[in-house]
N, C-alpha and C positions, 0 to 999 in steps of 0.2 A: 622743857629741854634745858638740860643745862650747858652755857653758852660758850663758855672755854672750848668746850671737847665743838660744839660744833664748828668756831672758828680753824681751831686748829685741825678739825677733818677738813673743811674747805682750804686750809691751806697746803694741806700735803697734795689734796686734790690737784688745785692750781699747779704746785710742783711736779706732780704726775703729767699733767697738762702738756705743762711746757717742754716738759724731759720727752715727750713723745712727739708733738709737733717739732722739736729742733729733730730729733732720729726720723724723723720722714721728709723733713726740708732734706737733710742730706742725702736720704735712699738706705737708709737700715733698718734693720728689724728689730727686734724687743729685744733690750741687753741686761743684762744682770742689773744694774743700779736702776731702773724704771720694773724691775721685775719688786726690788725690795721695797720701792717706794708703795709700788701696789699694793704691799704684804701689810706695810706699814697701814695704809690710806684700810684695807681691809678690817685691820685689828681693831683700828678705832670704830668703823662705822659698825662691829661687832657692836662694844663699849657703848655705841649710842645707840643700838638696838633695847641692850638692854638696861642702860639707864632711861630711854622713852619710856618704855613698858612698864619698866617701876616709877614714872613720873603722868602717867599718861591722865591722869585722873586731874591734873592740876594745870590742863592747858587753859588757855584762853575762854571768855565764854561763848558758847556756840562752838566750840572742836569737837570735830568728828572723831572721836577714838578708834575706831576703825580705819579708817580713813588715812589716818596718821600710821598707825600701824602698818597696814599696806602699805606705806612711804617707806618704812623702816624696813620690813622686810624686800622688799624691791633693791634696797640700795645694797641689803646682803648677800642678793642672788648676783647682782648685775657686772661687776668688778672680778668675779671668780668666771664668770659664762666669759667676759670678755678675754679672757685671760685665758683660756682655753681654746679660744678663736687665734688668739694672737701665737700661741706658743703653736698651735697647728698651721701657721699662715708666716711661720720663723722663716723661711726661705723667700720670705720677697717684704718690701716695705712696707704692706698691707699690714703687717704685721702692727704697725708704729702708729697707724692711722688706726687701727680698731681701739688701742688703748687710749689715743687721742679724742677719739668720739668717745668714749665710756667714760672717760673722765669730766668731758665736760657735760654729758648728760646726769653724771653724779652729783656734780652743781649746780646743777639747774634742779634735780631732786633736791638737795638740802635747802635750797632757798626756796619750794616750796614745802618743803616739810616745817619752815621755819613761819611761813605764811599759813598751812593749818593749826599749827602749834599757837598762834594766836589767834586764831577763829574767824581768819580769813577763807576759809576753804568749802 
């Protein structure tokens, strides 16, 4: 993996995060600036799909390439399903709280994707 790009997708994550936990403390739903963070946080975990896949051969030893793989594409599907959930749930705070969970379960994937990626997995 290479570690720039995964840092800075956990960080936009975390930013996503928190832009949606503050929009649910208060009672609102998904607004334009957590819409573009997502887009952002999206493009890159694209970028890390497919810089794994051209990397995937040079993990740790004992990495499951499959296994990683499935990590990578899970994290492509999951951010756009959420997102979908949230833009359809735009009339009540639900909304704020789905991208709140996606986000931190995005996290929780990249830090295991970064635990198979050295052959913890």
């Amino acid at each position: 993996m290479f570690a720039p790009l995964t840092y800075l997708t956990g960080a936009v994550l975390v930013v996503l995060a928190l832009q949606a936990g503050y929009a649910l403390l208060r009672g609102k739903p998904i607004d334009d600036p957590m819409f573009w963070t997502g887009l952002v946080a999206e493009g890159l975990i694209v970028v890390q799909l497919v810089v794994g896949i051209a990397l995937s051969g040079h993990g740790g030893h004992g990495m499951s390439a499959a296994l990683f793989i499935a990590y990578l594409a899970g994290l492509v599907v999951a951010l756009p399903l959420a997102g979908v959930w949230a833009v359809a749930e735009r009339e009540s705070r639900s909304s704020s709280g789905v991208i709140l969970v996606a986000g931190l379960g995005l996290l929780v994937m990249l830090v295991r994707l970064v635990q198979i990626w050295n052959g913890h997995g």
